[in-house]
N, C-alpha and C positions, 0 to 999 in steps of 0.2 A: 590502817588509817583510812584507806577508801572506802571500807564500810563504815567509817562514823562520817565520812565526809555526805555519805548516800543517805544515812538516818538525818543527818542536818537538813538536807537537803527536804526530805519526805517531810519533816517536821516544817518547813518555810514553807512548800507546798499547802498541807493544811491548814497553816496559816491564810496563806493568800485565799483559797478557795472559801472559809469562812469570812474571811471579808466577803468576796465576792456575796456569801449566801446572804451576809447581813446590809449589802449593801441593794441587793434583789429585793429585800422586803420591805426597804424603805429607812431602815435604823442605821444612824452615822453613830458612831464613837467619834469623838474627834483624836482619843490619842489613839485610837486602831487605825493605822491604814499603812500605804506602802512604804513608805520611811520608816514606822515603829517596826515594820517586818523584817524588812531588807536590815536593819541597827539590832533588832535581836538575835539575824542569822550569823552575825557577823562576829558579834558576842559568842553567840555558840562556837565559832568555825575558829573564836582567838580563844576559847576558855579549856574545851576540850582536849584538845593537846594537852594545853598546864595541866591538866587535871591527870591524863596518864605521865606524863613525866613528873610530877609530884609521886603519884602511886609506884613508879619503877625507882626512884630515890626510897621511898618507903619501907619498899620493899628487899631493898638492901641495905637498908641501913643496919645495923648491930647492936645499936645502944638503944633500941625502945623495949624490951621488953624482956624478963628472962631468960627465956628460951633462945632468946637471938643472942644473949651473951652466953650461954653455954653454949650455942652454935660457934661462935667466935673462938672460944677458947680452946675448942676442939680443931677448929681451922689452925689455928696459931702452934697448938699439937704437934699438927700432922706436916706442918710447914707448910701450907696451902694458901695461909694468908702472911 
C-alpha cells in the first residue's frame, strides 16, 4: 500500500509541476489549479484501496465463473471449504 500511496503521490506531483509549467507561460485553466489537484489526489488516495479490496473480494469469490465453481467443488471434496 505504500507503493501506491508513492505512485499517488508522483502522480499529484506532475500534476502540480504542470500547473506550475502552465502557469510560467502565462496560460490559466480556471478548473486546473490547486484545489482541482489536491481533490484529485484525494479521489485517488479514497478510490485505490476500493479498488484492490474489490479485486481481493474478486478474487475469492467462487460463483463467477466455471472454473471457480469446479474450484469450489473440489474444495467442498476435500473438506477445505
Amino acid at each position: 500500500m505504500d507503493k501506491t500511496k508513492q505512485y499517488i503521490a508522483m502522480i499529484g506531483g506532475a500534476l502540480g509541476a504542470l500547473l506550475l509549467f502552465f502557469q510560467s507561460l502565462g496560460f490559466q485553466v480556471e478548473w486546473f489549479n490547486e484545489n482541482t489537484i489536491n481533490s484529485f489526489i484525494n479521489f485517488l488516495t479514497a478510490i485505490v484501496p476500493l479498488m484492490f479490496a474489490l479485486y481481493g473480494v474478486y478474487k475469492n469469490q467462487y460463483l463467477l465463473t466455471e472454473k471457480a465453481k469446479k474450484q469450489e467443488g473440489v474444495l467442498k471434496k476435500q473438506g477445505l471449504k
